[in-house]
N, C-alpha and C positions, 0 to 999 in steps of 0.2 A: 324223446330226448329233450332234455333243457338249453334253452339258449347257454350259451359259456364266452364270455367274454374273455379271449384269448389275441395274446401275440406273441406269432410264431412268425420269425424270419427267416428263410429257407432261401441259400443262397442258389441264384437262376445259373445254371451254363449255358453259355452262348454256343451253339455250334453254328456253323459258317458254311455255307456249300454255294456254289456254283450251278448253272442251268444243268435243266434234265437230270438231276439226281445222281450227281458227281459229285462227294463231298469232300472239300480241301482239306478243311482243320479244326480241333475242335480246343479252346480256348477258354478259361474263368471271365464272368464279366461281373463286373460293381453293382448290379442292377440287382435287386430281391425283388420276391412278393410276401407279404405280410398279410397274414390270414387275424382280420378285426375284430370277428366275431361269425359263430355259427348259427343256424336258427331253422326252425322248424315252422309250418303252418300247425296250427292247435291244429288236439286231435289225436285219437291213441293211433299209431300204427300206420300215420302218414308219411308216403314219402313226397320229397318236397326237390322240386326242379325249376330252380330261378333260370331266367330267360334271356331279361336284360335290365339293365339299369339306366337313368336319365340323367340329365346331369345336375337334378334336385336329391338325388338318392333314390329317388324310390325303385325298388326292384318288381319286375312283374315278370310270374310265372306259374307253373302245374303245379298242382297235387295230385296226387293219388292214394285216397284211403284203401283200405284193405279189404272192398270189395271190387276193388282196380279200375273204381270211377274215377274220371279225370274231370279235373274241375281248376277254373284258372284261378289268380288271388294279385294284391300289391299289398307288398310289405312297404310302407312310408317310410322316409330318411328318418322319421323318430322311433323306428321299431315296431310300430302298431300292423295288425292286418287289418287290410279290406275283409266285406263278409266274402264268400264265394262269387267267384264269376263266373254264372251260367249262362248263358244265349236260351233266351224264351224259346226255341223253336228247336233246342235239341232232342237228343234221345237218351241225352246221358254223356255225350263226350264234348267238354269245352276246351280249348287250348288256350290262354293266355299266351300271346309270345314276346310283344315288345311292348313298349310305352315311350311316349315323349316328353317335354317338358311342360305343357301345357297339361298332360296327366291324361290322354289321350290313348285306350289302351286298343290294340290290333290281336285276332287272332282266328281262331277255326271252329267249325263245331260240327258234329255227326248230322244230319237232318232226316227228317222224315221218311225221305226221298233215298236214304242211305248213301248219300255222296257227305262228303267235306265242302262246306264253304266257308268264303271267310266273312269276318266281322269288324267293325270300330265299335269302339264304345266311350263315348264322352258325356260327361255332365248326367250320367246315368242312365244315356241311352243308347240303345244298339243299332245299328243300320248295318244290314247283310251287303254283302261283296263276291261279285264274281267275273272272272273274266270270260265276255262274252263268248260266247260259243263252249265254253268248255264244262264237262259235268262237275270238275273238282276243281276247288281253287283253295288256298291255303295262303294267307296274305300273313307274311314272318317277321317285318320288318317295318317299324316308321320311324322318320327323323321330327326335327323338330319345325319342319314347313312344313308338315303333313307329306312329304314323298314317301312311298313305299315299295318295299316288295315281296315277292312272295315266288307261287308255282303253281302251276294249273295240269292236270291231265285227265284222260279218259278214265282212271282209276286213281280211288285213294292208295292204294299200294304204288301206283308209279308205274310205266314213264312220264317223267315229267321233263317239263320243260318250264324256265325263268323267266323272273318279267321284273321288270320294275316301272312304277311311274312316279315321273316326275315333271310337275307344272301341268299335270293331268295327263301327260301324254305317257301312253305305255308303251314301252318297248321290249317285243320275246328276244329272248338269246339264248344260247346253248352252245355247249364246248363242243367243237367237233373232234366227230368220233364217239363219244359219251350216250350213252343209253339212257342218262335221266342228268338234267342238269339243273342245282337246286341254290335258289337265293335266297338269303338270309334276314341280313341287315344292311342299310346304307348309310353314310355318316351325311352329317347336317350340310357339307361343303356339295355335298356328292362326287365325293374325290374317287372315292371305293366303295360297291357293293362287293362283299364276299359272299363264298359258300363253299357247296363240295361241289363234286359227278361222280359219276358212276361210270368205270371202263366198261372195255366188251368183257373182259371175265370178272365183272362183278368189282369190282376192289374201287375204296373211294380215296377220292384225291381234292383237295385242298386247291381252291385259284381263287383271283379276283380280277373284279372288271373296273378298270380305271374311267375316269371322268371323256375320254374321247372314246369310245365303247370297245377298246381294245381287252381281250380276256389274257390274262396271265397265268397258266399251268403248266407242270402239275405244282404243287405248295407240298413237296415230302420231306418230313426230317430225315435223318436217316435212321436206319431198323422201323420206319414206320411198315404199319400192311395197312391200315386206313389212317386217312386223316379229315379232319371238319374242320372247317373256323367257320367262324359265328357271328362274328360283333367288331366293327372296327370303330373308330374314333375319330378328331378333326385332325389329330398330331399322325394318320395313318399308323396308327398302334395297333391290333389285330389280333382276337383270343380266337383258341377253341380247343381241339384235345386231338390224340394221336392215338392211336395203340400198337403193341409190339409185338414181337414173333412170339412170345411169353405172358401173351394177354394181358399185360400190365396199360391200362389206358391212364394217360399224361398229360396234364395241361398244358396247352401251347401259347405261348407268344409269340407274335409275328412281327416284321419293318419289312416291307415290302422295299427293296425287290428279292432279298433274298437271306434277310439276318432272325434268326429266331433263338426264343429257349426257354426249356418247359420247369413246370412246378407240380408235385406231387404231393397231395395234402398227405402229412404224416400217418404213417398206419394203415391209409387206402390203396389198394389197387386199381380204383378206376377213380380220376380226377377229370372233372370237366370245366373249363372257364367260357364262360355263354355273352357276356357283356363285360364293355369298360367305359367309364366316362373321359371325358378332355383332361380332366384331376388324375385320373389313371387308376380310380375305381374299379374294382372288378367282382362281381357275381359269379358264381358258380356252386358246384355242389362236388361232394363225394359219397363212395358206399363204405356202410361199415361192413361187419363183416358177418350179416345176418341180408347185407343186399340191400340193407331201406337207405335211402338217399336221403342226404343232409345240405341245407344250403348253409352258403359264407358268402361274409362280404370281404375283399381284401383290398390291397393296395400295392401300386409300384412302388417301389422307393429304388433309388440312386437311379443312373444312367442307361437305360436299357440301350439297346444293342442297335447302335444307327452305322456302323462303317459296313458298306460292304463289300464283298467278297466274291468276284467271279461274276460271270456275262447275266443280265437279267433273265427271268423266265421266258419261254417263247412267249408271244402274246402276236394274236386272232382276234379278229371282228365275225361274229356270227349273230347279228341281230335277225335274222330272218325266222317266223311264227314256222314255218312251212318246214323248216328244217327236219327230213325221216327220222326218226325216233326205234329204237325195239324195242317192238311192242311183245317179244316173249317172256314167260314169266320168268324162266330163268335167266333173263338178262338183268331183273333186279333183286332177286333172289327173297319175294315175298315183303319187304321192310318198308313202312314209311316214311317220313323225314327224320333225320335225327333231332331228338330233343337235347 
């Protein structure tokens, strides 16, 4: 598929709900997103899974050619790619997940050893990462002081559990109750790290962890059955996707504590927004209808949704490493992180 320079404004609905997934009212708001441009990694027959973006533009993310290698890439704010991002010491699977603005990119890779660990890579070079003691780590997340985060567990399939570090120090947390609890990205303030979890029957839910380590769930629109966010911002802006009783998956915006509204790239039935910048930049991709994902770059435009509406989410401190985990398979039903 050919880059297309396109603009399309698709007006956002605000829906409005109240803690624990009691939903008041649902309401038009001024706010859109505007899709800038589409774009693919060269390549016949790739699909292309942007991650995040910086606040230079550059977007850093997957590919997957069509022998269903995963290989990471950054599209630069003038449209150019990087060549492929592989970690010397794989077997064939590279993740790309975030980047800073120093151009600083963070991600995973299969090793030798058949676990996941993670990686940086600056100035063209890599240095592996993992969190002591644990066989998998998966590092999903940096800002622009170099803090990060990511997940660690005994298996690359999961349970997992979160971490972030910042000023070097790492701190695990985990939603209680939750079977795998996974971090994403954290904004340059360190105001919010988001992500999902995973209940005890399986179903994922949307929270974040505020600046004093209080955690805030569950994050459900409503008719969702999963949710993910991904990427927040310094304005606490917050993307990621939802899907419905109808299989239809939807881009989400978030204002924490409790105002949200989604975006559907025209013609897709699964839409995902993976990053945004402080400008209100946004990455993401959709599928056509052949399954191969397409990345976009898009943009806020007018007022997105800041009043809110009913009691905040619960919010819990569970920073303890030790926290019991289920460790059965069917407690996470086979799945790795969501890309």
């Amino acid at each position: 598929m050919k880059p297309k320079h396109i603009l399309i404004s698709i007006l956002a609905v605000l829906f409005v709900f109240p803690s624990m997934g009691t939903f008041a009212q649902q309401a038009p708001n001024s706010g859109s997103i505007e899709v800038i441009t589409t774009f693919d990694y060269p390549g016949p027959g790739n699909s292309t899974l942007p991650q995040n973006i910086n606040e230079r533009g550059d977007i850093v993310g997957i590919y997957i050619d069509s022998n269903q290698v995963n290989r990471g890439f950054v599209r630069f704010s003038d449209g150019s790619f990087s060549a492929p991002i592989v970690e010397p010491k794989t077997l064939g699977f590279t993740q790309a997940r975030s980047i800073n603005s120093s151009g600083t990119v963070c991600g995973d890779y299969f090793g030798s050893d058949f676990n996941i660990h993670g990686f940086f890579l600056a100035n063209g070079a890599f240095t592996e990462y993992d969190v002591a003691g644990a066989s998998n780590t998966f590092v999903q997340g940096i800002n622009d002081p170099a803090d990060f985060a990511g997940i660690f567990g005994d298996s690359f399939l999961g349970p997992f559990q979160a971490f972030v570090s910042i000023g070097g120090t790492i701190t695990s947390f985990n939603v209680p109750g939750a079977t795998s609890t996974l971090a994403y990205q954290l904004n340059n303030s360190n105001q919010l790290v988001v992500g999902y979890y995973v209940d005890s029957s399986g179903i994922l839910h949307g929270y974040y962890r505020d600046a004093n380590g209080a955690l805030h769930f569950p994050i459900d629109p409503p008719g969702s059955t999963q949710t993910v966010l991904f990427g927040p911002n310094d304005r606490n802006w917050v993307v990621g996707r939802y899907a419905d009783s109808l299989g239809v998956t939807h881009g989400l915006f978030f204002v924490p504590p409790n105002n949200f509204f989604t975006f559907d790239y025209p013609g897709s039935i699964f839409t995902s927004l993976n990053g945004i910048t402080d400008q209100g930049f946004i990455c993401g991709r959709y599928l056509d209808a052949s399954g191969i994902a397409h990345g976009f770059l898009a943009r806020v435009r007018g007022t997105p949704p800041t009043k809110a509406a009913g009691t905040e989410m619960k919010a819990n401190v569970s920073p303890s490493r030790v926290t019991p985990l289920n460790q059965s398979p069917s407690a996470w039903g086979g799945q790795g992180p969501a890309r």
